[in-house]
KEKE-3310 file (N, C-alpha, C; in steps of 0.2 Angstrom, whole numbers, plus 5000, padded with zeros to 4 digits):
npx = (5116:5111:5094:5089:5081:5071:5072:5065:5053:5050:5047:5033:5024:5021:5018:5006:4995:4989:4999:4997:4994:4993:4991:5002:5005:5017:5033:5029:5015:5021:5029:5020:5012:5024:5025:5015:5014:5016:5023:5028:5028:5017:5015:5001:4995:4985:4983:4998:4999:4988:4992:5002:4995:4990:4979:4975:4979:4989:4996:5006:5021:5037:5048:5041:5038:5049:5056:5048:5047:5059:5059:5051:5056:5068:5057:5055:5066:5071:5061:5054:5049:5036:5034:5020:5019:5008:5004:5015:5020:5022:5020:5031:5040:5055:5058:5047:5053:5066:5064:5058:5070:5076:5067:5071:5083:5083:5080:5071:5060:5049:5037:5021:5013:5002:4990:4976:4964:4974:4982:4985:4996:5003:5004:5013:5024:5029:5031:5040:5053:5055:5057:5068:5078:5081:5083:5080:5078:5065:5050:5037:5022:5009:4996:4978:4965:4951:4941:4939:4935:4926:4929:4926:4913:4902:4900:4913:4924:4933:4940:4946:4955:4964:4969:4973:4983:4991:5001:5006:5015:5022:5031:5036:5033:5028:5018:4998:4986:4969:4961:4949:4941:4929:4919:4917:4920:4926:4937:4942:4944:4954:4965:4967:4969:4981:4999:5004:5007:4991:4984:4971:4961:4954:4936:4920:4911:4919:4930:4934:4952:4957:4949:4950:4961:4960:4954:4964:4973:4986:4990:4984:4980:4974:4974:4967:4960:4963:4968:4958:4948:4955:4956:4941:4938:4945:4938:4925:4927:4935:4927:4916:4923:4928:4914:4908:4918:4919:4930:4932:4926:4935:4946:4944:4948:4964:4977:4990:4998:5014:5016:5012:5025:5037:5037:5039:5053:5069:5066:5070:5071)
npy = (4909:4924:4929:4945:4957:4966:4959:4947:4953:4958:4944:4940:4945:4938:4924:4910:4912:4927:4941:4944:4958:4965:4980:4991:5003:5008:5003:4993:4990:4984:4973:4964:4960:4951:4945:4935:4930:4936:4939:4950:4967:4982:5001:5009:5023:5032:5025:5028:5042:5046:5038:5045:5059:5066:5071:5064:5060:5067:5076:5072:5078:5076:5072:5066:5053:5046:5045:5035:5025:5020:5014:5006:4996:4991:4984:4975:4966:4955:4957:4963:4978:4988:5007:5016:5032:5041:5056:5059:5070:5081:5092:5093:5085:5081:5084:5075:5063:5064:5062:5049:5043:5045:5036:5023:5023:5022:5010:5003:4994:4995:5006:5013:5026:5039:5043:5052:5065:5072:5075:5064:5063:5071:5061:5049:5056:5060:5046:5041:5052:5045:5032:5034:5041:5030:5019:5001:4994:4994:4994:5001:5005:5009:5018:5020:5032:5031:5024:5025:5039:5041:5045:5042:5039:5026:5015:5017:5016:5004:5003:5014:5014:5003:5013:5022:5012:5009:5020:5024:5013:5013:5022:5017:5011:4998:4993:4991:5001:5000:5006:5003:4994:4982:4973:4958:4955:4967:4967:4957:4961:4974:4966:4956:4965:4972:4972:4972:4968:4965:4973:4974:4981:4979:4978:4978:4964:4961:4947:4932:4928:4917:4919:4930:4928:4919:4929:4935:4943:4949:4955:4959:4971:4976:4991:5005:4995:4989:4999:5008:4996:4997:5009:5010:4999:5005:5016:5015:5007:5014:5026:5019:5017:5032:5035:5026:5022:5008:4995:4981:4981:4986:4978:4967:4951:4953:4954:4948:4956:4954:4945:4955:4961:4956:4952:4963:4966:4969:4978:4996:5013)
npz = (4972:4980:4981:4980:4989:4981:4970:4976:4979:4968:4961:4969:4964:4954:4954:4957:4965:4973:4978:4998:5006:5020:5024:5034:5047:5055:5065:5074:5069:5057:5063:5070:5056:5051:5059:5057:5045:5036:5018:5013:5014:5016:5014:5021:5017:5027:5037:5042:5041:5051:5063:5067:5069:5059:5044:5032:5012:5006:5015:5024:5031:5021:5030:5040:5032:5027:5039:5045:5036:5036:5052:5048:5040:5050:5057:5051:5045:5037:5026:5010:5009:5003:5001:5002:4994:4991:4981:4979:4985:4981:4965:4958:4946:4947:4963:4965:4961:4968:4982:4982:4977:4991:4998:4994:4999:5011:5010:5005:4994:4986:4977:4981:4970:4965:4956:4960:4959:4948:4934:4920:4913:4920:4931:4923:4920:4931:4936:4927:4930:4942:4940:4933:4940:4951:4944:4939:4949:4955:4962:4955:4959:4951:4954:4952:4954:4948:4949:4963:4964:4955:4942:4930:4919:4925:4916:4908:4915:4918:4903:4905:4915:4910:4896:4908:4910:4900:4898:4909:4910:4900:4906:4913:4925:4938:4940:4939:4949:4952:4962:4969:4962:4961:4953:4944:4932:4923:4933:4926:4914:4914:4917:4908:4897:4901:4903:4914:4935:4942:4954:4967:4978:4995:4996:5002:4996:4986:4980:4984:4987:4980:4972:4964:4958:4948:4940:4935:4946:4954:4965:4983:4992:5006:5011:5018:5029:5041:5050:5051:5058:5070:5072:5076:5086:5094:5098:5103:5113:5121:5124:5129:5142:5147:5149:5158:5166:5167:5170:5164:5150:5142:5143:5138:5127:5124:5116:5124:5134:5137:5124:5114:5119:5116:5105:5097:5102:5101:5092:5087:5088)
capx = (5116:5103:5090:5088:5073:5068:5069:5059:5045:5047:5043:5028:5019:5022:5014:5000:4990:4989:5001:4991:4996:4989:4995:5005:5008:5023:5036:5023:5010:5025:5034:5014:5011:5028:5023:5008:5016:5017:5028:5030:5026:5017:5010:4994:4998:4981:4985:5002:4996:4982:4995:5004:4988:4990:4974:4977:4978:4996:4997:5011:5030:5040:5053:5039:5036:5055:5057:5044:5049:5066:5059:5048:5063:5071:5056:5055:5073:5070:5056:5053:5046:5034:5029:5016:5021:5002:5007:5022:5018:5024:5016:5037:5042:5058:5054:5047:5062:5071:5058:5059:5078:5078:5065:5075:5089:5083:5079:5064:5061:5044:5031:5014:5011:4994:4986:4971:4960:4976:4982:4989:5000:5007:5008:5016:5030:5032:5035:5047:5057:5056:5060:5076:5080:5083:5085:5075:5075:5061:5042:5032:5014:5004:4987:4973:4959:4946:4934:4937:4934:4921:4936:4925:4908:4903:4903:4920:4932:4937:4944:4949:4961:4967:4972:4979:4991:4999:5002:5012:5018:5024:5035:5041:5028:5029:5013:4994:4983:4965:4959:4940:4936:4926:4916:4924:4920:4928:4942:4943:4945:4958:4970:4968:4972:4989:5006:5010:5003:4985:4982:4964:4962:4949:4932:4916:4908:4925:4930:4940:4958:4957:4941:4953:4970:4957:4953:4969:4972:4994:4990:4977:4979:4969:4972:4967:4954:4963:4969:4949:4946:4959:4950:4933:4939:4945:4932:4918:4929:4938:4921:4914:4926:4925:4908:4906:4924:4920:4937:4928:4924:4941:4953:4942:4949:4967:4982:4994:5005:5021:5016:5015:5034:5042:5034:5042:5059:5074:5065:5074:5066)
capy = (4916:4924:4935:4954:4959:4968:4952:4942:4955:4957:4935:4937:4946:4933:4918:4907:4916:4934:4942:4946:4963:4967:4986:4993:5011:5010:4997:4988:4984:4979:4966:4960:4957:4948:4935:4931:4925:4941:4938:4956:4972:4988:5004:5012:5031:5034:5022:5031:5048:5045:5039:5052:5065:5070:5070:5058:5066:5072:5082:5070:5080:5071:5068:5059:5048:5042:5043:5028:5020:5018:5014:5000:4992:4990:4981:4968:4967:4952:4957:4966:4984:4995:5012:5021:5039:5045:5058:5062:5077:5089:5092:5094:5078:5080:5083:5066:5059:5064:5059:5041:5041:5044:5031:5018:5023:5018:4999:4999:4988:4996:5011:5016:5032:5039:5049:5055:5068:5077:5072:5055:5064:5073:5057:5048:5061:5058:5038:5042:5052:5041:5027:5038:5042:5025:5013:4996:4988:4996:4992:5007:5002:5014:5017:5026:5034:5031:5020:5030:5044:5042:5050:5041:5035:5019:5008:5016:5013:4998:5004:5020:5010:5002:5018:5025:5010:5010:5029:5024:5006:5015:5029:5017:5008:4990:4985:4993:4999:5003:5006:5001:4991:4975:4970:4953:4955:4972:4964:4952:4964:4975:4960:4955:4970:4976:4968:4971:4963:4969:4975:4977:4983:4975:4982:4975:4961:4958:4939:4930:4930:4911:4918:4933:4924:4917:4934:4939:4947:4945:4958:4962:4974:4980:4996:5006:4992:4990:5006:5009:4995:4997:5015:5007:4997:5008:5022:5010:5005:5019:5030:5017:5017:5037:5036:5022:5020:5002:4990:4973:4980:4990:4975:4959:4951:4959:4952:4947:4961:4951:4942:4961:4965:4950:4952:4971:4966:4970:4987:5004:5020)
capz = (4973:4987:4980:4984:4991:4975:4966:4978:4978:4959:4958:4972:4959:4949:4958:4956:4969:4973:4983:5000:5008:5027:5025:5041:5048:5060:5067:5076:5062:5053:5067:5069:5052:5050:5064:5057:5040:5029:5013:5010:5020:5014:5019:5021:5020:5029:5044:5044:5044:5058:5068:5070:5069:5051:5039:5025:5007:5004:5018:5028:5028:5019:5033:5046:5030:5028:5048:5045:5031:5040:5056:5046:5037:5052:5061:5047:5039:5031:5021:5005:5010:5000:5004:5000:4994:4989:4974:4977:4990:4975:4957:4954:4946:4951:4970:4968:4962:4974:4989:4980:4981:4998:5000:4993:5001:5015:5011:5003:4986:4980:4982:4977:4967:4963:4950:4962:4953:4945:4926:4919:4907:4925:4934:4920:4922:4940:4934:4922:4934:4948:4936:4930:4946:4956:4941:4937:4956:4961:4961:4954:4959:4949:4959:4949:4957:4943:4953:4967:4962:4949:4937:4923:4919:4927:4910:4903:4920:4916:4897:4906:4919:4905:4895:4908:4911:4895:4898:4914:4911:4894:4909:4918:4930:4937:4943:4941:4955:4951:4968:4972:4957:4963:4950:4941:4925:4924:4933:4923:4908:4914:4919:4902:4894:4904:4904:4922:4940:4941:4960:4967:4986:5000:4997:5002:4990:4984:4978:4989:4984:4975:4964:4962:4954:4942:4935:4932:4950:4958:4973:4986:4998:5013:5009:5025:5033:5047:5056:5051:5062:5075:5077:5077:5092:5102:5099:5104:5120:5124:5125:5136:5148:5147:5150:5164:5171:5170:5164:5161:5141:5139:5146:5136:5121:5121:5114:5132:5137:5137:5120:5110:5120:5115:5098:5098:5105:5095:5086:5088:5085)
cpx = (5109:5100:5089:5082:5068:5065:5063:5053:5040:5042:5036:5023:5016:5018:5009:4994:4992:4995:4997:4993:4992:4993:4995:5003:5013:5025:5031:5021:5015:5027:5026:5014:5017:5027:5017:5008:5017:5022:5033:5026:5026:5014:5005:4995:4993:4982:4990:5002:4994:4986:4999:4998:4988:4983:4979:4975:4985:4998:5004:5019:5034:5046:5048:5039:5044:5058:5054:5045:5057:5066:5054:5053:5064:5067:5054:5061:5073:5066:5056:5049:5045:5031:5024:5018:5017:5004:5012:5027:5023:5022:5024:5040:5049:5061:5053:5051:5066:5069:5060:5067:5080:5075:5069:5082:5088:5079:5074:5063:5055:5039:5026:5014:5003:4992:4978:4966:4966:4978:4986:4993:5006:5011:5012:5023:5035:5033:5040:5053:5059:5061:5068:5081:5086:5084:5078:5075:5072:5055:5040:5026:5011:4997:4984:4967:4954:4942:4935:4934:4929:4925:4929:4917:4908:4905:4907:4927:4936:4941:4947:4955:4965:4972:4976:4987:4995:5001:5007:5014:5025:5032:5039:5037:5029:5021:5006:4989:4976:4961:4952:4936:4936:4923:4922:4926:4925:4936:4947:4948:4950:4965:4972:4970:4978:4993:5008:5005:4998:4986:4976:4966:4955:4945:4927:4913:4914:4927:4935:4945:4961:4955:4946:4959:4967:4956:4958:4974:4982:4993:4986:4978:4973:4969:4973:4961:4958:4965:4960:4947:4950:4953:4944:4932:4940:4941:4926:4923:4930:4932:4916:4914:4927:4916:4908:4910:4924:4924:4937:4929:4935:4947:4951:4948:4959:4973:4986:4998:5012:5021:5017:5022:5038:5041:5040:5052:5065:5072:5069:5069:5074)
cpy = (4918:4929:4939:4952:4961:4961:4947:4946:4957:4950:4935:4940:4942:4926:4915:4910:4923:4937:4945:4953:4967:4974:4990:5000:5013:5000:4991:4984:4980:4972:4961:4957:4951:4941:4933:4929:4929:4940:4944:4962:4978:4992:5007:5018:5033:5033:5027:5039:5049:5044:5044:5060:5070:5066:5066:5063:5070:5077:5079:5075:5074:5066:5063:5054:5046:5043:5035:5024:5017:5013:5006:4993:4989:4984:4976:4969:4963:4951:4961:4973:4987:5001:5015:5029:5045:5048:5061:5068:5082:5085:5092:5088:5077:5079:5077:5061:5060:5061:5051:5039:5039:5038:5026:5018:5021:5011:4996:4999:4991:5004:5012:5024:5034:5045:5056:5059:5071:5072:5068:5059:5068:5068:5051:5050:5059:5052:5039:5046:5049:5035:5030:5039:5036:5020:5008:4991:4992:4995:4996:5004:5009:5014:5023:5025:5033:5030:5025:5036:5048:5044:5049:5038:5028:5013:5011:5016:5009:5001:5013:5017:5006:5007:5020:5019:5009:5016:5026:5017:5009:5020:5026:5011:4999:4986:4992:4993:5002:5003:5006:4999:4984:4972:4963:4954:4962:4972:4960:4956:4968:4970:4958:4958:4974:4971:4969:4967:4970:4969:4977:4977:4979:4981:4977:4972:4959:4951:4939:4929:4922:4912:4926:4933:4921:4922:4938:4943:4944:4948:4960:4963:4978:4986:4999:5003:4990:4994:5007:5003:4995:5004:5015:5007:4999:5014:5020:5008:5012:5022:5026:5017:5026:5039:5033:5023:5011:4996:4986:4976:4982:4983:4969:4960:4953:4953:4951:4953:4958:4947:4948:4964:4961:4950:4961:4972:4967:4978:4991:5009:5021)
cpz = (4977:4982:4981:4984:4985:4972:4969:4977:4972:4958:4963:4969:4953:4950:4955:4959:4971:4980:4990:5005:5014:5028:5033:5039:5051:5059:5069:5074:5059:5056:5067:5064:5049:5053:5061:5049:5034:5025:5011:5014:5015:5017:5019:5024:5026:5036:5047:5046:5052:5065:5069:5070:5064:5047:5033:5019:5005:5007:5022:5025:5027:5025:5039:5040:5028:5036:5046:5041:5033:5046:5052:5042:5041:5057:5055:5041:5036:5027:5018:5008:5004:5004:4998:5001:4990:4981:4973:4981:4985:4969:4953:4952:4948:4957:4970:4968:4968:4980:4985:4980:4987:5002:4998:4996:5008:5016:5009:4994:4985:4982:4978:4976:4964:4960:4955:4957:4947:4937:4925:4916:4916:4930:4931:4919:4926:4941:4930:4925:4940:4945:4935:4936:4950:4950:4941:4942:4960:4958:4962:4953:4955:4952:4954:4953:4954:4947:4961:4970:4959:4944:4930:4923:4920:4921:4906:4910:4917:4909:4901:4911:4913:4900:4901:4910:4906:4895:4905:4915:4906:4899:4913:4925:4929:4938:4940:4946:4955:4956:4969:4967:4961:4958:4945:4935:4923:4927:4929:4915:4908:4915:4912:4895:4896:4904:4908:4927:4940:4952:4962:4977:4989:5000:4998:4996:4988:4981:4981:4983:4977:4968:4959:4957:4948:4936:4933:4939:4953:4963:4977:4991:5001:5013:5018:5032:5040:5054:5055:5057:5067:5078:5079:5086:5096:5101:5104:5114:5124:5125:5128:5141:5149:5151:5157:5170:5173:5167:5162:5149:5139:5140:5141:5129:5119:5121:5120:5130:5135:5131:5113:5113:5116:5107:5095:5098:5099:5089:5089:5084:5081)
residu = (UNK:UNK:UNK:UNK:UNK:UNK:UNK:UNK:UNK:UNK:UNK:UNK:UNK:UNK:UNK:UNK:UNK:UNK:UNK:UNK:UNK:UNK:UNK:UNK:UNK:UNK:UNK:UNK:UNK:UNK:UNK:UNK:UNK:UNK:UNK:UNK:UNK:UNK:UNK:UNK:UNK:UNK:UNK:UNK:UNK:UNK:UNK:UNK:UNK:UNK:UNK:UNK:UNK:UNK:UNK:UNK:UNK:UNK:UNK:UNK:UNK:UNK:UNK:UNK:UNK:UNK:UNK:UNK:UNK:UNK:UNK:UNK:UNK:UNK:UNK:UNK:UNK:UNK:UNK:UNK:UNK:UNK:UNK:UNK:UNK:UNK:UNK:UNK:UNK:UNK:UNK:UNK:UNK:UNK:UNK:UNK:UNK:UNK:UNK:UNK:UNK:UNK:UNK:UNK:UNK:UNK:UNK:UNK:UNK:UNK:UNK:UNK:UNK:UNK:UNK:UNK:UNK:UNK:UNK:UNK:UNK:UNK:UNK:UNK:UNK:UNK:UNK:UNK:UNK:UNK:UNK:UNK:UNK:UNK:UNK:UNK:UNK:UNK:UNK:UNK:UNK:UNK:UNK:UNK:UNK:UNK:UNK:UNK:UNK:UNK:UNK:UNK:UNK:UNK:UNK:UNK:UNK:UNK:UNK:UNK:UNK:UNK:UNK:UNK:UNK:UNK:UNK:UNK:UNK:UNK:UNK:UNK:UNK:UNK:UNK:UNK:UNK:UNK:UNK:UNK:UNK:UNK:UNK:UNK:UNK:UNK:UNK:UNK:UNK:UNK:UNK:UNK:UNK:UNK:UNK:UNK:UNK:UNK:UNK:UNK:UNK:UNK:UNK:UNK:UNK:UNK:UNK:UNK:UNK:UNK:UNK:UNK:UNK:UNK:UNK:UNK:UNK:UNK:UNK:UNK:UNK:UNK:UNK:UNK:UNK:UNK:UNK:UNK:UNK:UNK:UNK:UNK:UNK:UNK:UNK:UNK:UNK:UNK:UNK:UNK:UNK:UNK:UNK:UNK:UNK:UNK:UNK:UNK:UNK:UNK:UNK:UNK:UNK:UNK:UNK:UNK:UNK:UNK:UNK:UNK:UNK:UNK:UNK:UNK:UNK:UNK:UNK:UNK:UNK)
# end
């Protein structure tokens, strides 16, 4: 019997080692990321914003972000897809049921949800209806802002990230996402006290992903480090070649032309 896509992205958080998630924004990221060995494909609201010329932050309409979540499916169909659907772009927990229907109606097996600064007990809600909504084949990544955010004094994070995932493991939640905790020890201690896959994001100082599976860790994604570096590189270039006009910097290094078509081939908008 084949396994659904769910199932497989349910067992890659299960592993020996961490699942590794080089978070896309469109079809593109995703067919790149797919030829270079991705297990699993997620997104990065931020990248996917930017690309289209939307601020990051719960500002994206909901239809560009199932336009993409559609057009992301289609460009890696044999991979497990999660989206990122931030807080749900409404405090209505229904609304976000809904929006999560829709996402899963179009082909994808998981999504991140996030508490940001607003209240556990609100986004605990907004798991319990998402959960109620779509049934139990779907991967509700809970992401908490704590460390992001500062939500909590530096030496009660860690026991506050804990708290709140029994408040959303308790509503429905498959996985937790304490976004910009690096410390190990602290890692170590969450992982150790929740019953779901622990998720840490790519931040500078970090432990590489072996020293990470040791402290309890099943997922690390990049988060928005690389549309951050995409627009690095082409700010730095682009703005040379503005200045100079001279095409040596702007043409070095670049991927072959007919190496990203052929990579491409077969998407549809």
């Amino acid at each position: 019997m084949t396994n659904t896509k769910y199932e497989i992205f349910e067992a890659l958080h299960r592993g020996d080692t961490p699942l590794i998630l080089c978070n896309v924004w469109d079809g593109g990221s995703a067919r790149l990321m797919r030829s270079l060995g991705a297990k699993a494909i997620a997104t990065t609201s931020a990248g996917l914003a930017w690309a289209l010329g939307i601020a990051d932050g719960n500002r994206l309409p909901a239809d560009l972000l199932l336009q993409a979540a559609a057009i992301i499916v289609r460009a890696a169909p044999d991979l497990p897809v999660s989206i990122d659907m931030e807080a749900g772009y409404s405090d209505d927990p229904s609304r976000v049921a809904d929006l999560a229907r829709e996402i899963v109606a179009a082909g994808v097996v998981g999504v991140n949800i996030e508490d940001g600064a607003g209240s556990p007990d609100l986004m605990a809600t907004k798991i319990a209806a998402i959960r109620a909504a779509v049934g139990p084949d779907l991967f509700i990544n809970a992401r908490t802002d704590i460390y992001l955010r500062g939500l909590a004094p530096a030496d009660e994070r860690a026991a506050e990230a804990v708290r709140r995932a029994a408040l959303y493991t308790g509503a429905g939640a498959s996985g937790l996402f304490p976004a910009g905790v690096t410390d190990p020890h602290e890692i170590k201690y969450i992982a150790d006290h929740i019953h779901v896959p622990l998720n840490v994001m790519a931040r500078p100082g970090l432990l590489p992903a072996a020293d990470l599976a040791a402290l309890g860790v099943r997922r690390l994604s990049a988060g928005s480090a690389l549309p951050e570096q995409l627009w690095g590189r082409v700010a730095a270039v682009g703005a040379a070649f503005l200045r100079d006009g001279i095409s040596d910097p702007i043409c070095a290094d670049p991927l072959p032309y007919g190496q990203i078509n052929a990579l491409m081939a077969g998407i549809s908008a």
